[in-house]
N, C-alpha and C positions, 0 to 999 in steps of 0.2 A: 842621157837616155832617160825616158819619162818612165816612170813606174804605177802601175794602180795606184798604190797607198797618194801617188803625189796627185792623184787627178782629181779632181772634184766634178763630180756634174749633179747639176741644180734640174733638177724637171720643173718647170715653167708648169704653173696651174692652167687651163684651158680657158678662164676667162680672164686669167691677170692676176687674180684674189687668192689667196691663201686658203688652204682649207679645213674647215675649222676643227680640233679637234672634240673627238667623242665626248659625250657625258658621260663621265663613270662615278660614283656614288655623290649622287650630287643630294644633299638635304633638302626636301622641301620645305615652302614657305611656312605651309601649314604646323600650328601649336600642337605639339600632342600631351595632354594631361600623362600625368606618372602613373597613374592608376589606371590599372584597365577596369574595365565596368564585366559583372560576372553574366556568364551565360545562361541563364536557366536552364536545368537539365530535369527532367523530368526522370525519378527515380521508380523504379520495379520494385511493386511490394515483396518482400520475402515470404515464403510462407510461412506460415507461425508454427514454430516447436513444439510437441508437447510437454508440459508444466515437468519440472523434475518431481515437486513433489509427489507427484503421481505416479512418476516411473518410480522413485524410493520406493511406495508403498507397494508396487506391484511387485516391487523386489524382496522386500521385507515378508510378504505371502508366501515367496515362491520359495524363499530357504525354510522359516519356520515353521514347523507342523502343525498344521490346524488347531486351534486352543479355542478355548472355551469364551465369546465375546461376554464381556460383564455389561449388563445392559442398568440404566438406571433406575432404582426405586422409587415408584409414585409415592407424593407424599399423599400419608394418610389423611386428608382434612376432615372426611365426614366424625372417623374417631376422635380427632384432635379437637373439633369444634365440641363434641361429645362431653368430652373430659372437661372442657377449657369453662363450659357451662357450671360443669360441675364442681368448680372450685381447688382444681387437683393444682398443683402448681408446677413450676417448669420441666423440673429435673423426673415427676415423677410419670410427667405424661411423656418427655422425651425415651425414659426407661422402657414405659410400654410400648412404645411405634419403633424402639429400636435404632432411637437417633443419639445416642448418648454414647460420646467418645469417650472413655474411662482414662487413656492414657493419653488424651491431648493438654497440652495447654488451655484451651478452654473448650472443657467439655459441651459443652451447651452451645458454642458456635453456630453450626449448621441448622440447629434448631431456629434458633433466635432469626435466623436469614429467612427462614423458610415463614416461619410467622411475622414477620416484617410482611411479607409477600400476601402472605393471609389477612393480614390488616387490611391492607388497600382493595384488595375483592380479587375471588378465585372464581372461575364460571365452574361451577358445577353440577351436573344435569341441567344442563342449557340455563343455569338460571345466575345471577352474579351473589356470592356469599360470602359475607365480610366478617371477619371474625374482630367482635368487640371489644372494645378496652376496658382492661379493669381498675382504669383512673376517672379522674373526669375530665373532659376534653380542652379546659384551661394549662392541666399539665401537661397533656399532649403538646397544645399548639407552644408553651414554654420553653418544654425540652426540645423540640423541633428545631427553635429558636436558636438556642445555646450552640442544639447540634452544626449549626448552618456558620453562625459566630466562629466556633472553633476551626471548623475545617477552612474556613475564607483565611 
């Protein structure tokens, strides 16, 4: 007695030929580099935050009680040129205009900065006033020298 299991039927192709099977993950020919190449993306400006130190300060206002702003002292130069004519010398002119720090290290500092600045010319009443040296301008341009030497 025949059984399924023992039977075999062959289905005959329609023209003779076998048929071929499917392509399933078949590689193409084509090389592909390792690297991909990047997309340009064109990025959304964010809007810009405002600065912290700003909010700080607006915070810094808003706890503390209104206090008294210390605003800066013009330097005297009409008086200082004054004196400086007059032959008064550092400490005694820094005494009168109120520039003389008693418990600094070096009292005379602010001064000395301040007439530095007056050397080179202040505009005062629209006009430029140079407060003169009381060397001769051989020791100026020496010590200038020295100064330049040291600090290099």
């Amino acid at each position: 007695m025949k059984t399924p299991s023992d039977e075999t039927t062959a289905v005959p192709a329609v023209d003779g030929k076998e048929e071929p099977e499917p392509n399933l993950a078949v590689p193409s020919a084509k090389k592909v580099s390792g690297k991909k190449t990047p997309k340009t993306v064109t990025k959304k400006l964010a809007p810009k935050k405002a600065r912290k130190g700003v909010k700080k300060a607006a915070r810094k206002k808003a706890t503390k009680p209104a206090a008294k702003e210390l605003k800066r002292r013009e330097f005297p130069y009409q008086r200082v040129l004054k004196m400086w004519k007059a032959g008064k010398t550092l400490e005694t002119i820094a005494r009168a205009t109120v520039r003389y720090k008693k418990n600094a290290d070096d009292p005379l500092r602010s001064f000395r900065v301040s007439l530095t600045r007056f050397h080179k010319g202040v505009l005062l009443d629209g006009r430029l006033v140079v407060l003169p040296y009381r060397v001769t301008k051989s020791s100026v341009n020496m010590s200038r020298k020295a100064g330049k030497r040291a600090s290099a």
